[in-house]
C-alpha positions in Angstrom: -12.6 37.1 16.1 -13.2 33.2 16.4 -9.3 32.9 17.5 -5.9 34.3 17.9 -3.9 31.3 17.6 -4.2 27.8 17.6 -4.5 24.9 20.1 -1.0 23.9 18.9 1.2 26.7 19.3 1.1 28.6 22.4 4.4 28.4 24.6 5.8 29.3 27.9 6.9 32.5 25.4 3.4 33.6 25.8 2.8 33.9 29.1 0.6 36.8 29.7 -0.9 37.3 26.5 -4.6 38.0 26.0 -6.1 35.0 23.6 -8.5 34.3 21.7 -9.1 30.1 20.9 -11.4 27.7 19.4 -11.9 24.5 19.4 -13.6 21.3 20.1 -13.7 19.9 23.8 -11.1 16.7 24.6 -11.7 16.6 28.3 -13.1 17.9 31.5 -12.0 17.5 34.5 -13.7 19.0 37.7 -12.2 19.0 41.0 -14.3 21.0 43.0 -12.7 24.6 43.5 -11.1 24.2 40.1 -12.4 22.9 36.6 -9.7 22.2 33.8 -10.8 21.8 30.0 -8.7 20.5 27.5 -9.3 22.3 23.9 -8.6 20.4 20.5 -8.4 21.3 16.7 -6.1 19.8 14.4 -2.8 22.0 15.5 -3.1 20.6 19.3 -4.8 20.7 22.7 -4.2 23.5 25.2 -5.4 23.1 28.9 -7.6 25.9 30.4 -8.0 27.0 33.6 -11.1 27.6 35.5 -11.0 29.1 39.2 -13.9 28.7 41.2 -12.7 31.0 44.0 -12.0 34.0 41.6 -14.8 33.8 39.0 -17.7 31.3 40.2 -20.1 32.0 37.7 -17.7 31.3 34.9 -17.0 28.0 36.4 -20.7 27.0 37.1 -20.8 27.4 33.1 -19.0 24.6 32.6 -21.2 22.4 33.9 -23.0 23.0 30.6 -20.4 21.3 28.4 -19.8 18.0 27.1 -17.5 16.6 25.0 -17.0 17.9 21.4 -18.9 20.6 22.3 -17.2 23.5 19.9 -16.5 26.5 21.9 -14.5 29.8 21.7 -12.2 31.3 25.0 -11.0 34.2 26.0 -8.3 34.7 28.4 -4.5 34.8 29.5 -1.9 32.8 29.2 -0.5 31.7 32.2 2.1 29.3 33.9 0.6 25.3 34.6 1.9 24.5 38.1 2.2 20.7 36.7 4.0 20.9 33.1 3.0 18.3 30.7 6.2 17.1 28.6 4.5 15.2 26.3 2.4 18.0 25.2 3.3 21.0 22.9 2.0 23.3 25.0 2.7 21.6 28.4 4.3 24.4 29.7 1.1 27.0 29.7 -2.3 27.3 30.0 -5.0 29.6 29.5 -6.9 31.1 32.6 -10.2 31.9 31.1 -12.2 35.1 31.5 -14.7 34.4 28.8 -16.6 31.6 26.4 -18.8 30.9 24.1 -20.7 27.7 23.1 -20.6 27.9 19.1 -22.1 24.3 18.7 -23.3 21.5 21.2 -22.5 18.0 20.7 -24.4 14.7 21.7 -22.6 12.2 23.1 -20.4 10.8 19.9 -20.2 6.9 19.4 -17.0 6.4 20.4 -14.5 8.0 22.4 -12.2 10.9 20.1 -8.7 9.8 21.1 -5.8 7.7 19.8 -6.6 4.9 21.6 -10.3 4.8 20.8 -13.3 2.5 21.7 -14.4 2.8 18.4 -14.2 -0.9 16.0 -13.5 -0.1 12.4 -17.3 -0.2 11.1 -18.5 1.9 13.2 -15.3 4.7 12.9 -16.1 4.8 8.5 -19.8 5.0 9.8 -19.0 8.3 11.7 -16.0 8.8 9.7 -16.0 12.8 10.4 -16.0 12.0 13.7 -13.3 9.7 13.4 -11.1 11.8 10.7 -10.7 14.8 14.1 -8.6 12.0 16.2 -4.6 12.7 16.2 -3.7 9.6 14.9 -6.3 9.6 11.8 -5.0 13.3 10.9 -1.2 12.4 11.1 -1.9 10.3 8.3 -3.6 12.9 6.1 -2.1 15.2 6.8 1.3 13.0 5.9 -0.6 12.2 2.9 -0.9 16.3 1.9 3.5 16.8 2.4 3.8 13.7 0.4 1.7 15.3 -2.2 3.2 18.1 -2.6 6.4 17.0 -2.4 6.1 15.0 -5.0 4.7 17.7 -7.2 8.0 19.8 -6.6 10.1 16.9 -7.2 8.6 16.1 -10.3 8.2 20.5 -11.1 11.6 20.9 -10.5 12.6 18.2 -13.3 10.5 19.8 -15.9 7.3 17.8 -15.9 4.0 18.7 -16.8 0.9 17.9 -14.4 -1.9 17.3 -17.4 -5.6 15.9 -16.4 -6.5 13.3 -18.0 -10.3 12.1 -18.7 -12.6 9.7 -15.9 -15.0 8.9 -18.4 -13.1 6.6 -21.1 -14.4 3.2 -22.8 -13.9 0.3 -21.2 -10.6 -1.6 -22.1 -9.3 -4.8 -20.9 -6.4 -4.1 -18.3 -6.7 -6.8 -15.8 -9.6 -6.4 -13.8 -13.2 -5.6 -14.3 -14.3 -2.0 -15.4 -16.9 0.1 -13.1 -19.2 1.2 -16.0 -21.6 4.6 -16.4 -25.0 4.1 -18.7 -25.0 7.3 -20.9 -28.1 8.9 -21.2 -27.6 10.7 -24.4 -25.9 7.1 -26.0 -28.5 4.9 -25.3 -27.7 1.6 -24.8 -23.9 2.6 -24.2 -21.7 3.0 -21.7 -18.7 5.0 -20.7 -15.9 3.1 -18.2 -13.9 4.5 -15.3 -10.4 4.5 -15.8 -8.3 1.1 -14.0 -5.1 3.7 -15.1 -4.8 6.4 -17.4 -2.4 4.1 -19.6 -3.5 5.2 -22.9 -4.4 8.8 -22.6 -0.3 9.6 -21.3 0.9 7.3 -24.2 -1.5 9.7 -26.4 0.8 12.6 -24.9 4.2 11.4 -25.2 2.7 11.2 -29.2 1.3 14.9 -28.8 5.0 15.8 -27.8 3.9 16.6 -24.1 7.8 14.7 -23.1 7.1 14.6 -19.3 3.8 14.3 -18.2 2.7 13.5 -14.1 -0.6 13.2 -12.5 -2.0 12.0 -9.2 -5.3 10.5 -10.5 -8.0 8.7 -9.2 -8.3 5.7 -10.9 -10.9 2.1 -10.4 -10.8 -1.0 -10.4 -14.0 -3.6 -9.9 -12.2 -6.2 -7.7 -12.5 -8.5 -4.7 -11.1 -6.2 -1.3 -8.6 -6.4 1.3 -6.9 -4.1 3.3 -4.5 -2.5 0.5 -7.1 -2.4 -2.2 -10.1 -0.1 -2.5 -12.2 0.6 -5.6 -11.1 3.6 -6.0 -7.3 4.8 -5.4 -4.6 7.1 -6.0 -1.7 6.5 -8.3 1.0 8.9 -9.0 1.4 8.3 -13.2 4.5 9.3 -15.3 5.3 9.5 -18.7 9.1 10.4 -20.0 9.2 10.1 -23.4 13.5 9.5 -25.8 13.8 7.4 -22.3 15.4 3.7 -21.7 14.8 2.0 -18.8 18.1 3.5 -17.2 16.6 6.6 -17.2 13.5 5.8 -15.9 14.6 4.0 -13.0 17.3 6.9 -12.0 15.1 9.7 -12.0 12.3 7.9 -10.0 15.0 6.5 -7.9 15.9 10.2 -7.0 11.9 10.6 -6.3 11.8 7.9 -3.5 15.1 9.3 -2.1 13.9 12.6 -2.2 10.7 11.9 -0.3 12.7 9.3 2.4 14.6 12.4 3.0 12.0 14.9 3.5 9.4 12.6 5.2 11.4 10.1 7.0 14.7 12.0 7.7 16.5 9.1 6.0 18.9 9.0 3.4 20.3 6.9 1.4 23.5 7.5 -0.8 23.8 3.8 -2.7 21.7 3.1 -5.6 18.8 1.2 -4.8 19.7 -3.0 -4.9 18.3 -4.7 -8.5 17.1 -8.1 -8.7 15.7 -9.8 -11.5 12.3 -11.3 -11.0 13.6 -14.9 -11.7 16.5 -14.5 -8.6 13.6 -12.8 -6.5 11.2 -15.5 -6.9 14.1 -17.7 -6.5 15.6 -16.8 -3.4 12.4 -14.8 -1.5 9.9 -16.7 -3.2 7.9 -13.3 -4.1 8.2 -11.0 -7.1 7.9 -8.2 -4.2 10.5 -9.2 -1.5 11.2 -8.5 2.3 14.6 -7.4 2.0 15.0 -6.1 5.5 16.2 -9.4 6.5 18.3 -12.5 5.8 16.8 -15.6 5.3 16.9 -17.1 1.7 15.6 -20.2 -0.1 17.8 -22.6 -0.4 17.5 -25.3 -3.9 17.8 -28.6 -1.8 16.2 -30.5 -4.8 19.5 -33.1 -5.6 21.0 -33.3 -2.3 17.7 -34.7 -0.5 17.1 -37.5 -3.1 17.9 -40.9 -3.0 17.1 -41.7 0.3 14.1 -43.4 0.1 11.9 -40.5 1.0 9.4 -40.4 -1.9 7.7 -37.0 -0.8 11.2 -35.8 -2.0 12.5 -38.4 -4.6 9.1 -37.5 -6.6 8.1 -33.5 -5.9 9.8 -31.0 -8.7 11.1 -28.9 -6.5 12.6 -29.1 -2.7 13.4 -26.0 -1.0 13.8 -24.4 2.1 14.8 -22.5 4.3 16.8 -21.6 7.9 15.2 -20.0 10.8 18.1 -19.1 13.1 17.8 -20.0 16.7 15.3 -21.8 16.9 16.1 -25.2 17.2 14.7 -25.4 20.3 11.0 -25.0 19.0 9.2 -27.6 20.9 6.8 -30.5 19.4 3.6 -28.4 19.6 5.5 -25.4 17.8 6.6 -27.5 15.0 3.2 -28.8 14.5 1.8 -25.6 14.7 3.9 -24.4 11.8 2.9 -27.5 9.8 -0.4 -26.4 10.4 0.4 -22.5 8.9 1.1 -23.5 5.8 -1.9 -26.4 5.3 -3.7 -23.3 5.4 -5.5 -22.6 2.2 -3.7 -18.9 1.8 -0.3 -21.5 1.4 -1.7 -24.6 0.5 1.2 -26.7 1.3 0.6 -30.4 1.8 3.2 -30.5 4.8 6.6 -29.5 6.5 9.6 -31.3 6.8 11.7 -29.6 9.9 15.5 -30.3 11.3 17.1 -29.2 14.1 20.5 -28.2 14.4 20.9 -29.0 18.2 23.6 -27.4 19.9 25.7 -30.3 20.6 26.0 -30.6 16.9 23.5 -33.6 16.3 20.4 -33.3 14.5 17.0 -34.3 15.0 14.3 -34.2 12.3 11.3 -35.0 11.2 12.1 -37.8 8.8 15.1 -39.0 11.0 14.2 -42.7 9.4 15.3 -41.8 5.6 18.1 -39.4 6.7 21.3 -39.9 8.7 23.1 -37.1 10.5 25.8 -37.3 7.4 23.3 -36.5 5.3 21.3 -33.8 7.5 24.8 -31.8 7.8 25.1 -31.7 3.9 21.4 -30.0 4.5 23.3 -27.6 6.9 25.9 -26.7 4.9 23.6 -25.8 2.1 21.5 -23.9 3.9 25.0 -22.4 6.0 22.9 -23.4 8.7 24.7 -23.9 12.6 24.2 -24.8 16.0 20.9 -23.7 17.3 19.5 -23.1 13.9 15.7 -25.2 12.7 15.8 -26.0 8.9 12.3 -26.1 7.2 11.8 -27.8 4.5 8.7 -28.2 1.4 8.7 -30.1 -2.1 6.1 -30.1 -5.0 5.5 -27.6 -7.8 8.3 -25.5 -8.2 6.5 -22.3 -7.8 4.3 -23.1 -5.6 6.7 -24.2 -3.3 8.6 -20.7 -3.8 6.0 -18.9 -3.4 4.7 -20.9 -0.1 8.5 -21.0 1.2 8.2 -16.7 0.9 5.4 -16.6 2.6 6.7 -19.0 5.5 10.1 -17.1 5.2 8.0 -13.8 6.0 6.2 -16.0 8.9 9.5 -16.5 10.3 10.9 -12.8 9.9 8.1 -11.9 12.2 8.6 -14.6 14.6 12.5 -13.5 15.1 11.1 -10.1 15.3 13.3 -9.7 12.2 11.0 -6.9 10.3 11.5 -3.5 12.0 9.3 -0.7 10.8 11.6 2.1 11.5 13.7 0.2 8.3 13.4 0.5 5.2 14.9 -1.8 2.5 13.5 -0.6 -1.3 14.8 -2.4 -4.4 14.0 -2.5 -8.0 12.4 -5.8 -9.6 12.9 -5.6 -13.2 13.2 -7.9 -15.8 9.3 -9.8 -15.8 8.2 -11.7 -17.8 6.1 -10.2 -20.8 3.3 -13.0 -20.7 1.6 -15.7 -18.6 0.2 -18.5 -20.0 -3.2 -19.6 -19.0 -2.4 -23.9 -17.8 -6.3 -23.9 -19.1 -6.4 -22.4 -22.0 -3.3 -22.1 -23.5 -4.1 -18.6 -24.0 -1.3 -15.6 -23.5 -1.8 -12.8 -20.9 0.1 -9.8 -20.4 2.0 -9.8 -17.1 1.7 -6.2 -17.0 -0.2 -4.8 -20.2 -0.6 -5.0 -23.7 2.2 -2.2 -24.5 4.7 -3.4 -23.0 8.2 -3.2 -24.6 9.9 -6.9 -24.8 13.1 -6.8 -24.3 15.3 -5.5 -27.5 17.1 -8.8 -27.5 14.0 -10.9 -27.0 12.1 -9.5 -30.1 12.6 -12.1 -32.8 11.6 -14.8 -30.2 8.3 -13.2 -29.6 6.6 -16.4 -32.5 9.0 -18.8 -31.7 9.3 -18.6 -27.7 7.1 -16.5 -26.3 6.4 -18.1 -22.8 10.4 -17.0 -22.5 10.3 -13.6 -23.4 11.1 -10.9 -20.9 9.9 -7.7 -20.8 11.5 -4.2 -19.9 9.7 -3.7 -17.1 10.1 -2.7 -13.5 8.7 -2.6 -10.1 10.1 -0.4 -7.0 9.5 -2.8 -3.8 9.9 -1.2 0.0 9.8 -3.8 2.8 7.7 -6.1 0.9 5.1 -4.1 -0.8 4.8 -3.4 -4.3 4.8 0.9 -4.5 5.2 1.2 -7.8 5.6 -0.8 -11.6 6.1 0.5 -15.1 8.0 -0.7 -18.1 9.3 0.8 -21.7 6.0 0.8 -24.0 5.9 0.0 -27.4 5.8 2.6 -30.0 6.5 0.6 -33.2 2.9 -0.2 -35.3 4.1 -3.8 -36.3 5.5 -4.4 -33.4 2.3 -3.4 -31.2 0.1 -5.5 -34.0 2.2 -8.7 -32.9 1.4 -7.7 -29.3 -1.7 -7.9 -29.7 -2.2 -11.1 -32.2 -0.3 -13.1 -29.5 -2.6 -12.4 -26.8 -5.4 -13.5 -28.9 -6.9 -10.9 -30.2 -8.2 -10.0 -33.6 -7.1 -7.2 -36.3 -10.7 -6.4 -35.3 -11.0 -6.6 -31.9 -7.7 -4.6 -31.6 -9.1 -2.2 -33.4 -12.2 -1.7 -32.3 -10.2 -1.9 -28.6 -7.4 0.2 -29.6 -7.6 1.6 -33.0 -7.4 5.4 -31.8 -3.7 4.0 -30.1 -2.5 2.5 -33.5 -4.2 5.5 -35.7 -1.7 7.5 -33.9 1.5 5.6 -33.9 1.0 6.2 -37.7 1.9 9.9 -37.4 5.6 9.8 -35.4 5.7 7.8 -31.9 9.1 8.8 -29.9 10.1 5.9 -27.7 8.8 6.0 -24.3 8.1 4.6 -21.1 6.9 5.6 -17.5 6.0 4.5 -14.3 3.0 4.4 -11.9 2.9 4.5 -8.1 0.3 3.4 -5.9 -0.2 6.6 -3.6 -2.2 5.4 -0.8 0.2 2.6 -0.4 3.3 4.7 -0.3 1.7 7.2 2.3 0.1 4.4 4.1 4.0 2.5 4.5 5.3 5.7 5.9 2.6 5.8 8.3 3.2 2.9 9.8 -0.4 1.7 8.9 -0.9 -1.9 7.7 -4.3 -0.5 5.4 -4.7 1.9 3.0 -7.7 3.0 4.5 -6.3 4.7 7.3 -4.7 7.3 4.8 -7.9 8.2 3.1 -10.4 10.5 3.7 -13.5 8.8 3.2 -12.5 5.2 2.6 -14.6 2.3 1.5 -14.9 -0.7 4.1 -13.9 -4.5 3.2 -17.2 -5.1 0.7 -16.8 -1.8 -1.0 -19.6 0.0 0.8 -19.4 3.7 1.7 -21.6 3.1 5.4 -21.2 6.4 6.1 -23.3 7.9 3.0 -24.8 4.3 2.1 -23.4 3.8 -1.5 -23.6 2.1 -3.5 -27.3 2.5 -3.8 -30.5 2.6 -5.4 -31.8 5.0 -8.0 -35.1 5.9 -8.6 -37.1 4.6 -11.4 -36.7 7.9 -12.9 -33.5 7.9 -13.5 -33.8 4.3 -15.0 -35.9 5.3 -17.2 -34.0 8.0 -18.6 -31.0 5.6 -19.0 -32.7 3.3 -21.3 -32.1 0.7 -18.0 -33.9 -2.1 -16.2 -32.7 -4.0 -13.1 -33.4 -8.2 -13.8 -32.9 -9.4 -9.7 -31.8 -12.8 -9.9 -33.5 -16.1 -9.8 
């Protein structure tokens, strides 16, 4: 027998129990007439007890160990004369009688603890060394609970987990396709999936009303830290659904798993916002919401004073930072120099400070006088003590810079807690985008999504306009999850796609098994997909995705602990029909 119980759950309860334990060795320490060892597998670490005086030869053993060594003890439990409180098993430990090497260990590359020595590139490198630290396993094994209960959730309200296919044609949803040569098709080429969108439209038409999956899906696309090339999403399908129904059931989901996971409940439906109002006041289509500060349209009141950066720009916004009037010289300019940066690409900063006397100082105290910096205050419901920043130009540009400063500022003011959480729903998007290039149409989301019923018969006449029935559930600034109502209607669908250029051909040849089959009875429907590794990643507490996966991919998409991607063999070219042309 390998072990009795684990390194996790032995308690003062115990004491005086023959065990049996295995494990992997954490630390040893030797002091001379005594040796301690601390044992590790993924329940815990229990401290044993070697005594010189009473069993020498067993102690000289020890000598023999190193870290991660794998070994199996025998012995009893016992009393420690120093308790541990921040250990599990702090009260005990096990006097050994008897052990066994199982496996010997060379020195690993970095030290197995939560506080390693390790640098990122060199953890994925060793990445089952680095997957046995505490803090690596909380998060998968967080990911596992999350999993499954999800699937009881979604069980318990009568949906079906179906599979879906990996090996699809390649579609155009927004990114670029990874591709796979087929052998047996030569010259063609199977895609992996960026979602399985059409496959659980397919089911809602097969009658399958309530479909779920967490799939693995791809996407070819430039990496940071919440991307990979492949991830997880958690996909539904509902279909005889509006977007009422949608949103309240997966509403109920994310309550559900705050509850179980986070012990934290909330009773109040989750805030709405359109995307208009969010780009509006947060200056993101995915807003902070933990906090208070909101853009403030200063566009009319800060003309006609001479200042042509304002008198000109589109757009003058900005926002109130409270306290913080006292921000020296050198703080201001280093804030003019955050958002020069090219991530914000803001030509500049206008600042004023609410000084506590009531006076005000700015930074274009030469156009403005302190009548008509207090009607700046009053828009912004600024007071004393308060700095008001300021940034004209392109109207969403600006918006979108002003978020990202308002975000700056919310860490700054240490405004941003991670032990709260502040989800909302984003919903009314617009259905298209319009390339300033081209003049061409693109699908904010995708090509099925539903326009709003209202919207319809402006689709020809107005479609820049048009907003779509489609949704986004937003925690503390990241996007979890998006969906929308899908189209279901042939002629309706055919407009779709004529609008975003393509051809009765092309859509066709793209889509024609989608169209073939609104031909034989489409229910209305709609669904939702999650972004898995994100959601489990946000309840960890981690800032990347990676540190929730298994075997994760690092910043360029390589796999340095296997070395993929790689090379094939010419063999295997030849038998796909394929030649690699090296550049230049």
């Amino acid at each position: 027998m390998y072990r009795t119980h684990t390194c996790g759950e032995l308690k003062q309860s115990d004491i005086n129990k023959e065990v049996t334990l295995s494990g992997w060795v954490q630390k040893i320490r030797n002091l001379g007439a005594m040796t301690f060892i601390d044992i590790r597998d993924r329940y815990g670490i229990t401290q044993l007890f070697f005594d010189k005086e009473t069993n020498p030869k067993l102690t000289k053993r020890t000598e023999e160990l190193g870290r991660e060594f794998v070994i199996r003890v025998e012995g009893k439990v016992t009393e420690r004369s120093s308790k541990n409180t921040d250990m599990p098993t702090g009260d005990i430990e096990i006097t050994v009688t008897e052990f066994k090497i199982l496996s010997k260990s060379e020195i690993p590359p970095f030290t197995i603890e939560d506080n390693t020595d390790g640098g990122e590139e060199i953890r994925l490198k060793y990445r089952y060394l680095d997957l046995r630290r505490n803090t690596v396993q909380k998060g998968i094994i967080l990911r596992h609970r999350m999993a499954q209960e999800v699937r009881k959730y979604l069980n318990e309200q009568d949906f079906l987990e179906i599979e879906t296919p990996f090996l699809i044609k390649s579609t155009p949803e927004g990114a670029r396709d990874f591709v796979v040569p087929s052998r047996m098709s030569e010259g063609k080429f199977y895609a992996l999936p960026q979602s399985p969108q059409v496959f659980k439209q397919l089911l809602m038409i097969s009658g399958y009303d309530k479909y779920f999956q967490l799939i693995k899906c791809f996407r070819d696309e430039d990496f940071r830290a919440d991307r990979q090339p492949e991830f997880t999403q958690l996909d539904c399908e509902m279909s005889f659904v509006e977007r009422e129904d949608i949103l309240t059931l997966f509403e109920g989901l994310a309550k559900h798993l705050f509850s179980v996971i986070k012990g934290k409940s909330f009773t109040e439906q989750f805030p709405r916002i359109t995307y208009d109002d969010a780009l509006n006041i947060y200056g993101s289509d995915r807003p902070d919401i933990r906090f208070e500060i909101k853009i403030t349209d200063l566009s009319e009141i800060v003309k006609g004073n001479g200042f042509n950066v304002f008198d000109n720009a589109e757009f003058t916004g900005g926002i109130c930072a409270e306290g913080l009037s006292g921000y020296s010289r050198k703080q201001t300019d280093e804030l003019i120099k955050w958002v020069q940066r090219p991530q914000i690409g803001a030509k500049g900063l206008v600042f004023a400070k609410y000084n506590e006397d009531g006076t005000f100082k700015s930074s274009v105290d030469k156009f403005y006088s302190q009548e008509a910096l207090k009607k700046w205050a009053d828009a912004m419901n600024a007071k004393p003590g308060d700095l008001m920043l300021l940034m004209s130009g392109n109207k969403k540009q600006i918006l979108i810079a002003l978020g990202e400063l308002r975000l700056e500022m919310g860490n700054r003011l240490d405004l941003r807690n991670d032990n709260e959480f502040a989800p909302l729903w984003i919903v009314d998007f617009p259905l298209f985008e319009k390339d300033e290039e081209t003049g061409q149409m693109h699908a904010v989301h995708h090509p099925f999504t539903s326009p709003k019923k209202d919207h319809i018969n402006s689709l020809d006449s107005d479609p820049e306009n048009i907003k779509a029935e489609a949704y986004d559930l937003v925690i503390n600034g990241n996007e979890i999850g998006g969906g929308s109502i899908r189209i279901h209607e042939t002629e309706l669908q055919k407009k779709m796609f004529r609008i975003l250029g393509f051809t009765d051909e092309e859509a066709k040849a793209q889509f024609g098994f989608l169209m073939d089959a609104f031909k034989y009875g489409a229910p209305p429907h709609g669904g939702i997909a999650f972004g898995f590794d994100r959601w489990v990643a946000l309840f960890n507490g981690s800032d990347s995705i990676r540190d929730v996966i298994a075997f994760p991919k690092n910043n360029a998409g390589r796999d340095i602990m296997i070395d993929a991607p790689a090379s094939v063999d010419d063999q295997q070219l030849k038998d796909l029909n394929l030649k690699i042309i090296k550049k230049g």
